[in-house]
N, C-alpha and C positions, 0 to 999 in steps of 0.2 A: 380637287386640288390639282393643280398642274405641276405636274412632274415626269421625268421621263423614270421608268421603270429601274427601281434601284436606287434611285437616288431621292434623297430627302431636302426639304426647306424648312430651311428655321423661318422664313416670310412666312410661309404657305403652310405651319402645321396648325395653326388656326385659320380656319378658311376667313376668307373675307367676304361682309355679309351683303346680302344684296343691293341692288342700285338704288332701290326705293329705302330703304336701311339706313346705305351711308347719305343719300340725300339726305334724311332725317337728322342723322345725327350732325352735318356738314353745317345744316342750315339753325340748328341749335347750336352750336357754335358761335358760329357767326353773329350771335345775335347777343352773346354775353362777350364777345371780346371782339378787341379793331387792336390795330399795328400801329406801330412808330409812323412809315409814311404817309398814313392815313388820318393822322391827329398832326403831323406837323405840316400839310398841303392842307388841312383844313385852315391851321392857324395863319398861315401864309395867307392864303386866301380870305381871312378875317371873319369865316364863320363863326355863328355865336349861338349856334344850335345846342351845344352840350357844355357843361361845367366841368372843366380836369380839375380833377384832385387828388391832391396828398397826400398819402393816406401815410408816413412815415411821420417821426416826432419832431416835434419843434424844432433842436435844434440841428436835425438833416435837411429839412425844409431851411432854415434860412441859412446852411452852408452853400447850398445847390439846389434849384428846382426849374424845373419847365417855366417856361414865363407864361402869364396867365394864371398858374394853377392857385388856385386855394388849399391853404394849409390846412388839415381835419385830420389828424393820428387816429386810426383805426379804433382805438379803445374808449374815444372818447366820442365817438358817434349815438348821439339818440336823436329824441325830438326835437330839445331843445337846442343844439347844438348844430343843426342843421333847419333849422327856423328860417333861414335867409337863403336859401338856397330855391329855387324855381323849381315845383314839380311838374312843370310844362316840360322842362329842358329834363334831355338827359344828363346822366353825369360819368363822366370818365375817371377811373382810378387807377391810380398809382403807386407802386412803392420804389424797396432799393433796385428787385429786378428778378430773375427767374428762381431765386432759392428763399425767395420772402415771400408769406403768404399774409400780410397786410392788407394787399390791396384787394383778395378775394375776401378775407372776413369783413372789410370795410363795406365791398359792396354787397357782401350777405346784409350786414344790417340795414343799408341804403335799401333795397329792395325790397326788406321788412319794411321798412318806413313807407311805402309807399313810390321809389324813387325808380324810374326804368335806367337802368345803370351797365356799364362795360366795363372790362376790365382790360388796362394797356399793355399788353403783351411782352416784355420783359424790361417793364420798369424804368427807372432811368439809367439805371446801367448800360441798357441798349439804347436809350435816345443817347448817350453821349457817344457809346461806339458808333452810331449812325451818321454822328456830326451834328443832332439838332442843341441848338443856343441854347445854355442854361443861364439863368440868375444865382449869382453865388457870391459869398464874402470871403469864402476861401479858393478862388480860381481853380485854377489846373490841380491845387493839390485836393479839391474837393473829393471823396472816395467816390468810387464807382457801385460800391456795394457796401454791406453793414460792418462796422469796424468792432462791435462789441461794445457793451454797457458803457464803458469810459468812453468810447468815444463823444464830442470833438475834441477830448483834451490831449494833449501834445504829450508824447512820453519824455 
């Protein structure tokens, strides 16, 4: 631990593990999740390598979604319901954003299925903080995140 004598780190009172370690774990990583400007410079660029998906409920998907994406709610993922889906391509998933865990159980079952799959880094909540284009029936007052059981209806 690096410290000068006397003095303590809250960083440093677990050591940090070696170079070949965090490579390991860096590149495991990297391989279950990509970012916001990573999926919208693809889209830019009209790649058609991966399938985004939405892994939130019907009707969050047609108030707001990434354009492109395919609508698939997390609970309702199996075989047959992912039948048209390319297991050539990978697939990118999605939910509301970093406090939803949707789009990790979405791609737990993806992966089961046979699917090589990612997960996009904090949802659409952050592609809208980010500024990327969403499709939506409710504009600007679309949520950024989950509104609760009632939600889309108007109080």
């Amino acid at each position: 631990m690096l410290q000068r004598s006397g003095e303590f780190s809250l960083v440093l009172e677990t050591p940090a593990v070696s170079p070949d370690e965090a490579s390991a774990h860096f590149s495991a990583k990297l391989s279950v999740e990509t970012d916001i400007s990573d999926v919208m410079l693809d889209l830019q660029r009209g790649y058609e390598g991966f399938v985004l998906l939405d892994a939130r409920d019907q009707a969050a998907f047609d108030a707001c979604h990434i354009p492109s994406a395919v609508s698939m709610p997390a609970r309702r993922i199996d075989a047959e319901t992912t039948r048209d889906i390319p297991k050539e391509k990978a697939v990118v998933v999605y939910c509301w954003g970093p406090a939803c865990n949707s789009a990790t159980k979405a791609a737990l079952k993806l992966a089961r299925l046979g699917f090589s799959v990612k997960e996009l880094i904090g949802g659409i909540e952050y592609w809208r903080k980010e500024g990327g284009h969403v499709e939506v029936t409710l504009a600007e007052s679309a949520p950024k995140y989950w509104q609760g059981p009632e939600w889309p209806g108007k109080a």
